[in-house]
N, C-alpha and C positions, 0 to 999 in steps of 0.2 A: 196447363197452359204456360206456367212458369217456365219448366224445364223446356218446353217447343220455343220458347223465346231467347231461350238462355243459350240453345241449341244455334238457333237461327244466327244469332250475335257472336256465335263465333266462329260463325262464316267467312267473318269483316273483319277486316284489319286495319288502322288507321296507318297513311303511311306518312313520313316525317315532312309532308307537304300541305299544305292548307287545302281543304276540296278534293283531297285524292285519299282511294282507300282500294284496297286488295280484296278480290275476292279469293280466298283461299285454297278451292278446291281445282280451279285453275290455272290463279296466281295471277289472270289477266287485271290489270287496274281499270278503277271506274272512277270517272267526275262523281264527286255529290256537294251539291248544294242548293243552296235556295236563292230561285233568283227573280227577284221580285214578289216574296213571297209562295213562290212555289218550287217542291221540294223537288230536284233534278238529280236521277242517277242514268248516267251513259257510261258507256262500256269506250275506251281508250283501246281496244284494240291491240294491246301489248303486256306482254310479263317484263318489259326490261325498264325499270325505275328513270332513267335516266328519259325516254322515250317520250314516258308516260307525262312526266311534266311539260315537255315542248309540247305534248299535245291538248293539255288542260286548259292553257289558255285559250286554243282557237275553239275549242269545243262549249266552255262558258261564255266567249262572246258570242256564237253562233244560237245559244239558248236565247242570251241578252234582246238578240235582233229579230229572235222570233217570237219571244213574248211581247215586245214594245210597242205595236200597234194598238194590241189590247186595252196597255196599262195606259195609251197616252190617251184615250177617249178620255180622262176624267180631267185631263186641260182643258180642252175643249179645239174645236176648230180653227187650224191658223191657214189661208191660204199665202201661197208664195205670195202677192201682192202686199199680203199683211207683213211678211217678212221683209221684202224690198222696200218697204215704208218706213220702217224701222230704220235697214240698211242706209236709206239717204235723211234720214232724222240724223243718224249720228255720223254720218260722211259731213251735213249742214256745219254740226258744231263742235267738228274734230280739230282741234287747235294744233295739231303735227300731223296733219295733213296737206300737203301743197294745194294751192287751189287750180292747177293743171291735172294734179292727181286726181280731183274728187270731181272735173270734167271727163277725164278717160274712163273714170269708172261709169258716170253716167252712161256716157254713150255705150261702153260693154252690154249694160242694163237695160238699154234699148234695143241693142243690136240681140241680145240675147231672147227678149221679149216678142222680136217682131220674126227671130227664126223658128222660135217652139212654139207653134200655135197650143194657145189653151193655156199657157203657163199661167198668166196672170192671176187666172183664175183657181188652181188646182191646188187642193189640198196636198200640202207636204208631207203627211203623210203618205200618200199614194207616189210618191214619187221615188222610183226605183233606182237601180244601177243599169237595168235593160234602157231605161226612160233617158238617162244621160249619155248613155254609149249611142244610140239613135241617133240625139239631137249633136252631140259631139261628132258622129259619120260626117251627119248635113254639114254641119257647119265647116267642119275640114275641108269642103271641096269650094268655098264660097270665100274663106278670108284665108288672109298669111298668118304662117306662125305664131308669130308676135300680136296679132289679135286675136288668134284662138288659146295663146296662153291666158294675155290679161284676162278675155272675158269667164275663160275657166274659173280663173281664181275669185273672179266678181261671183260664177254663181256660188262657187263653196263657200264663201265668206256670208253670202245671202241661207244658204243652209245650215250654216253653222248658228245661226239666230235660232234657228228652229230648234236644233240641239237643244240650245245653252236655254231655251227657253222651256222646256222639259218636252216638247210636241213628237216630238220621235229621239230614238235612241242615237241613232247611225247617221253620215253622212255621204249619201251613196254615191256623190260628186267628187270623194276622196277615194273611193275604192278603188284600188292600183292598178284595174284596167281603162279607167275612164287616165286617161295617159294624157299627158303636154307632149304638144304636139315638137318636134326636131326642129331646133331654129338652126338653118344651114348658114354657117360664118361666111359673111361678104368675102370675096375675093379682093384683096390689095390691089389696084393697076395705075397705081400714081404717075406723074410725069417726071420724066428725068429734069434736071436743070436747067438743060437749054430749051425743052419742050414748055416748063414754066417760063423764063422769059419771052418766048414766041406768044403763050398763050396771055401776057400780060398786057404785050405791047398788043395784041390783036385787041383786048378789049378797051383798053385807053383809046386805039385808035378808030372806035366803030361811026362814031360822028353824032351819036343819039346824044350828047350833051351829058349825060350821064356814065361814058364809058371811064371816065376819068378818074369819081367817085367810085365806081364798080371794081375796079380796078386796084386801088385801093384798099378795099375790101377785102378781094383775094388775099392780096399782100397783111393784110391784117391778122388775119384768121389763119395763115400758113405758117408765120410768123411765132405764133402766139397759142394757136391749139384753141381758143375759148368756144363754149358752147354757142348757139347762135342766142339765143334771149339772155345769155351772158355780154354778149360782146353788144351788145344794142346799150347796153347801162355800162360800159367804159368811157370814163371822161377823161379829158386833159389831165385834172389833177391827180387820177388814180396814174398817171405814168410819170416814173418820179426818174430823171435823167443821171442825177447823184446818186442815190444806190440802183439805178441801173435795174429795175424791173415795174411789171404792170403791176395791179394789186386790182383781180379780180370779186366784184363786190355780187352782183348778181341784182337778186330783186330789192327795192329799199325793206321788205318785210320780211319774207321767207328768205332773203340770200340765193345763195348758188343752187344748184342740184341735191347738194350734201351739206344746206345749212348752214355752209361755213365759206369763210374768206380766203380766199388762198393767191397766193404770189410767183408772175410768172416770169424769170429771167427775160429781159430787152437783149435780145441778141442782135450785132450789128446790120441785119437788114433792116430790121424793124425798128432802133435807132435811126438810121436813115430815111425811115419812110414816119417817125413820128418827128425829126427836126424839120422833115421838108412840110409837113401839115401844119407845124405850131406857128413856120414863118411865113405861111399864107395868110394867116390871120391875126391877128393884136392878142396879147397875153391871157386880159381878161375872156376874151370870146374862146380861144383854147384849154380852158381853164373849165371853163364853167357850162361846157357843150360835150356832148358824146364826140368821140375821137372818127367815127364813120355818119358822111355824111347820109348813106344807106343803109338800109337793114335787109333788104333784099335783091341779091345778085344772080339768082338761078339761073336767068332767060340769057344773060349773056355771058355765063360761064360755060350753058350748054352750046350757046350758038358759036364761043370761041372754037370749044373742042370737036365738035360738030365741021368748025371751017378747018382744022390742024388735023382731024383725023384722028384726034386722040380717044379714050376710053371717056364716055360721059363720068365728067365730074359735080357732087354736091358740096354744099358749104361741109358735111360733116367729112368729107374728102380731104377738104382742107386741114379737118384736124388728125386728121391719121397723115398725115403729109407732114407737118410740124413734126409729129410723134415720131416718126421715121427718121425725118431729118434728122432727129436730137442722137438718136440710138447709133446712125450712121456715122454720126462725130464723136463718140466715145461717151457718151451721156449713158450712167446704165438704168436697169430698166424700170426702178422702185423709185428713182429720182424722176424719171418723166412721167409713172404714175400719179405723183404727186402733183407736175405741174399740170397735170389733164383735172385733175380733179378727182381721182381714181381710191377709194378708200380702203383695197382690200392688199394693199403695202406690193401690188404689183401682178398681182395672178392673172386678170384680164389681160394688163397689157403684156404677158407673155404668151397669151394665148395668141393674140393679136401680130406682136410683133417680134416674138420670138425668134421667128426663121432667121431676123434681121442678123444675129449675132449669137453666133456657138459658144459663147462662152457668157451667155446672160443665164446656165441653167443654176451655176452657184450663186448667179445674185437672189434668181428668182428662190433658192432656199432657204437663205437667209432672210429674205425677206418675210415669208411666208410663216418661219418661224419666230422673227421676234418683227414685228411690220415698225411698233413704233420705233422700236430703238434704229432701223437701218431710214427711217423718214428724219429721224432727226440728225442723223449723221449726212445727210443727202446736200452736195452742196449747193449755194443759191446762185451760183451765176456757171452758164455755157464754159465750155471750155471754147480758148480764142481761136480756134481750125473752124469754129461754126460759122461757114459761111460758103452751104453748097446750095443756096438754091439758086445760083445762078447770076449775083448781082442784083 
């Protein structure tokens, strides 16, 4: 019995890899190990060393994901609701979480809940990669991009509970055919400068008693690039006429999009449209009031462009309009990232706005390669040609 063992063993050959061993008489290599207590040998399929290790790893996870239903019975039962409950306990009292963020995610939660029938209830264990590719079909033919990303990532984030809680191995909402879906980049169709002053004066003059503030508005947000729930918390005192820029603050708690404060050059339109606001009214009341007397211009931004025959325009128009504007007068493109609020030293906004100017490819490498040192060099005021929108 010795010698038939002694025989056997040297069949085998350990090769200089952890889990891999040679059978000898063929030379093809085998996975062996234990994987969850059980002892696994598979045949790799190859004599060439080099082969055989790119293949060991998909082959022990492939064991991993077949024995882990078994081994997770001794958790015990989690259904996805048990999960999702979980998910919105720590969304509740995540303290770097925005509380816009931990709204979007709800509704994903909901809109996800009310297109897969039976989720709530279903053991996450049973829950496949056929299971998410199905419900991911559906749901691509019902919402845009942009919500069938977010809600994708709300559910793996919800499966990922199940993981990290030992209930299953895998996360079958990560497997690389359950795909995000292609967000197709808006098309640019801004107004020329005399096309904005037409479209200015149409909305001051509409007679609704409001076109004046709406108006405004426009001019604010074109001017200036800020978010919209940015630009709602801009006060008198945040636009300082001495050094010559806004200082965007955002929410009194969370701040801006990115957390943080950031400062936007006063360029001479927007001079002119914050002296003509501050002398309509007394110091203090300028001072200590939001700079817009509206927060919302939609209806007669669309009904100006609508009357001019122009391309419908959003408030978020207006900031790729600013953006434009800066790149058109020599502003390059890591410097207006900066004043948009853009934290990645410029890669968006060349994505964005790149066509604008052929010779933004060596900023956008510099940038990309050292972001902070080209943000810190970035200067704080417009160059003085800035002054095409029109008057």
């Amino acid at each position: 019995m010795k010698a038939e063992n002694a025989e056997s063993s040297s069949l085998w050959t350990k090769a200089p890899v952890a889990n891999l061993v040679r059978y000898e008489p063929s030379g093809i290599y085998f996975a062996r190990a234990k994987v969850r207590g059980k002892l696994v040998r598979k045949s790799l399929d190859t004599n060439i060393l080099s082969v055989a290790k790119l293949r060991l790893a998909d082959v022990l996870d492939a064991e991993h994901r077949a024995v882990a239903p078994s081994q997770t019975k001794i958790v015990g039962k989690m259904t996805f609701g048990d999960a999702l409950a979980i998910f919105r306990e720590r969304q509740k009292h995540a303290t770097d979480v925005k509380d816009s963020t931990k709204r979007y995610n709800e509704r994903a939660a909901i809109d996800l809940l009310k297109t897969w029938t039976g989720l709530e209830q279903m053991d996450v264990k049973r829950i496949t990669k056929f299971d998410c590719l199905e419900w991911r079909s559906r749901f691509g033919k019902m919402y845009a991009p942009t919500v069938i990303n977010g809600t994708l990532s709300v559910l793996r984030r919800i499966l990922d509970i199940a993981v990290d809680s030992g209930v299953r191995y895998d996360n079958p909402a990560k497997d690389k055919d359950v795909k995000r879906a292609r967000v197709r980049r808006k098309e640019l169709k801004l107004p020329e400068p005399d096309q904005f002053v037409a479209l200015l004066a149409h909305v001051r003059g509409n007679g609704s008693g409001r076109g004046g503030h709406s108006a405004d508005a426009i001019q604010f947000f074109s001017y200036a690039g800020p978010r919209l729930n940015e630009a709602a918390r801009i006060y008198g005192r945040d636009c300082s006429f001495v050094k010559n820029e806004i200082v965007i603050r955002g929410d009194l708690i969370t701040g801006t999009k990115n957390w943080e404060i950031r400062r936007v050059p006063m360029i001479p339109e927007m001079r002119k449209l914050l002296e003509r606001l501050k002398a309509e009214c007394s110091e203090q009341e300028f001072l200590n009031n939001p700079v817009l007397r509206v927060r919302k211009f939609n209806r007669s931004l669309k009904n100006a462009c609508t009357k001019l025959g122009l391309h419908h325009l959003t408030h978020h128009d207006l900031r790729h309009l600013f953006a434009t504007r800066c790149i058109e007068s020599g502003v390059d493109i890591p410097t207006v990232a900066k004043w948009l609020g853009h934290k990645d030293g410029g890669v968006l906004a060349m994505q964005t706005y790149g066509h604008l100017r052929d010779n933004s490819w060596p900023l956008l490498r510099k940038a990309t390669s050292s972001p902070s040192a080209s943000m810190a060099d970035a200067p704080k005021t417009p160059p003085e040609s800035m002054t095409c929108f029109g008057g």
